[in-house]
Structures are given as structure tokens and as C-alpha cells.
C-alpha positions as MATLAB code, in Angstrom:
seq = 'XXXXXXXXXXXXXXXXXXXXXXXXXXXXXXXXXXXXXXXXXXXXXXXXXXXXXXXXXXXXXXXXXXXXXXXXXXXXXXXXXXXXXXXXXXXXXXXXXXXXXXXXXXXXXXXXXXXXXXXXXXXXXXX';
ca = [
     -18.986   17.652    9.338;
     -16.276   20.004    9.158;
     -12.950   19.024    7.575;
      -9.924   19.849    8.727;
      -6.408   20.586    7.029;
      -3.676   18.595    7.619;
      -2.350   21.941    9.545;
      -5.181   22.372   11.312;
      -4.491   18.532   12.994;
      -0.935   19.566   13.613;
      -1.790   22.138   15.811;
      -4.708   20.699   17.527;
      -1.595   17.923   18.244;
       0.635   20.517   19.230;
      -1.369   21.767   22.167;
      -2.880   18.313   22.636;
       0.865   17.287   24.021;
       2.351   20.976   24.926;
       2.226   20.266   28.843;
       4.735   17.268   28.210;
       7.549   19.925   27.272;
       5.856   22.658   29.406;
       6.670   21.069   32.367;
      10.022   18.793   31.548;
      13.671   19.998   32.094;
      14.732   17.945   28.983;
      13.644   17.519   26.119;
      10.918   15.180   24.816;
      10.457   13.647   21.515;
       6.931   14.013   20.298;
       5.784   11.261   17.611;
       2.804   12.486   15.780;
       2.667   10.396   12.540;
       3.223    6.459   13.388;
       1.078    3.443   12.280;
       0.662    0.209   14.497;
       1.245   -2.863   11.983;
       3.208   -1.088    9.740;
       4.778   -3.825    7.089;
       3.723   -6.281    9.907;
       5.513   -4.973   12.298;
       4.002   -6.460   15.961;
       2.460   -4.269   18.831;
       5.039   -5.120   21.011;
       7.955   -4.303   18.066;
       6.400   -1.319   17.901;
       6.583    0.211   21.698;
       9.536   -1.561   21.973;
      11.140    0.857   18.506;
       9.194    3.845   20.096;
      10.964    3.383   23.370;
      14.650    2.493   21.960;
      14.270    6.333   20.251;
      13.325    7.597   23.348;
      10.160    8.791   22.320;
       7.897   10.080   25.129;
       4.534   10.566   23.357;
       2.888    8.521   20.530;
       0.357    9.701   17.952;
      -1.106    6.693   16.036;
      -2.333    7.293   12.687;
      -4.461    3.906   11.391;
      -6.320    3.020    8.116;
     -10.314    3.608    7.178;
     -12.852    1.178    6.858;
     -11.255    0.289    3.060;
      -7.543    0.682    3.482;
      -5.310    1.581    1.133;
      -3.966   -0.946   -1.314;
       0.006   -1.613   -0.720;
      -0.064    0.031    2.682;
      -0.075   -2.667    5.306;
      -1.404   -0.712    8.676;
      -3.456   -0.870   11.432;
      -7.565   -0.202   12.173;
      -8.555    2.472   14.823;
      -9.332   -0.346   17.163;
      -5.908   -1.588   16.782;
      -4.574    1.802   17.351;
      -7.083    1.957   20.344;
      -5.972   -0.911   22.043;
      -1.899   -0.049   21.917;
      -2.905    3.385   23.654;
      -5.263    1.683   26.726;
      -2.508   -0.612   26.664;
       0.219    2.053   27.373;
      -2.085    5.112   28.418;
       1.100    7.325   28.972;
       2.980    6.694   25.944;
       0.336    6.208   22.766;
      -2.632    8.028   22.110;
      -4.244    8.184   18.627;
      -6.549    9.467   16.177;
      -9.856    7.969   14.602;
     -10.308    7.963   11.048;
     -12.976    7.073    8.592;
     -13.894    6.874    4.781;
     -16.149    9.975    3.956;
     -18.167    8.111    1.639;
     -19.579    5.231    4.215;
     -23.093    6.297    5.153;
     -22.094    5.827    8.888;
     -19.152    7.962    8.804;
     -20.253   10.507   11.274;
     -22.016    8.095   13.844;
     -18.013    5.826   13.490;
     -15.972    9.117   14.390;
     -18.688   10.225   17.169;
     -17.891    6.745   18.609;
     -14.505    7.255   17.803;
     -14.427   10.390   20.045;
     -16.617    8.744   23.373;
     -13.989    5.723   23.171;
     -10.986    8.453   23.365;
      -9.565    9.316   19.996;
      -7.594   12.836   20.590;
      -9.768   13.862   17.285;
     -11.546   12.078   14.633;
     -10.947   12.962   11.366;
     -11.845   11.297    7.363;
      -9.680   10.098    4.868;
     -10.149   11.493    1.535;
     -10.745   15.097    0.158;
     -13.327   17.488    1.578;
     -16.129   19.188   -0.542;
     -17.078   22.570    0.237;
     -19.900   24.028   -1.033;
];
């Protein structure tokens, strides 16, 4: 599986949600690192705090299959299920452990069930 940079994800982002500013007269804010059940924070506080900033476009980051200690946030399915809830506002990415056996089947998954792209947590080994 091929790892990607934190750069590389930026820019795949980046042209992922270009045609929302391509085509608007005003400017659009852009969102592209936000967790769903951040410090407990509810689904609906969430939309509701993305919409008060007047943020057009969503990019939901959530945890692995072991999240990390101390950091309270949401699974892919939760992330999954704000973005079919509000198709034109949220989208997000998949994420797994690299070090789960299923890893690459969970991402491919992942993918079919709409993730913009699936990446892994943790550090990549290139041989």
C-alpha cells in the first residue's frame, strides 16, 4: 500500500474541493482538518459550529481502530454517517492502524462506502 505524506493529502483535498471556489463569486471557507465528537462535542453541535463560521465544505478526520489515548474523537463510521447525513456540506476521510492484519481490506471498504481517500495512521516503512 502506498503511503502518502501529509502534503500529498493536502493536495489531493485541494483539487478534491477546487470546483467549490472555481465556480463561486465569493469566497468559501474550506475545512479540511475537523473531528466529529471532538471532547464530546454532539453531531448536531458540530454542523451547527461548522455552519455559524460559515463554512461551506467539511473534511472529517476520525480515529483508527485503537484511538489515541486523551483524544476523545470520532470512528470513520461516525464520520460516515455526518457526511450521508449532510452530503453537501461534510465529506471525510477513512483511516486505519497499519499494523491490523485487515488494514488494506478496512480502507478498500472505506473507499466503495465513499471516503474521499483512505489513508493509515502511523509511520510508513519503505524499503
Amino acid at each position: 500500500m502506498e503511503c502518502l505524506s501529509r502534503r500529498t493529502v493536502l493536495a489531493t483535498a485541494a483539487t478534491c474541493l477546487a470546483s467549490l471556489t472555481a465556480e463561486a463569486e465569493d469566497l468559501r471557507v474550506i475545512d479540511i482538518h475537523q473531528h466529529a465528537n471532538y471532547n464530546g462535542r454532539s453531531d448536531d453541535e458540530l454542523v451547527a459550529h461548522q455552519r455559524k463560521m460559515g463554512v461551506a465544505k467539511t473534511i472529517l478526520l476520525p480515529a483508527g481502530n485503537r484511538p489515541t489515548p486523551d483524544l476523545n474523537v470520532g470512528s470513520t463510521e461516525t464520520c460516515r454517517n455526518i457526511a450521508r447525513n449532510h452530503l453537501k456540506e461534510f465529506v471525510y476521510f477513512g483511516n486505519e492502524l497499519p499494523d491490523i492484519p485487515t488494514t488494506r481490506q478496512v480502507l478498500q471498504q472505506y473507499l466503495k462506502s465513499g471516503s474521499l481517500v483512505s489513508r493509515h495512521s502511523g509511520s510508513c516503512n519503505k524499503s
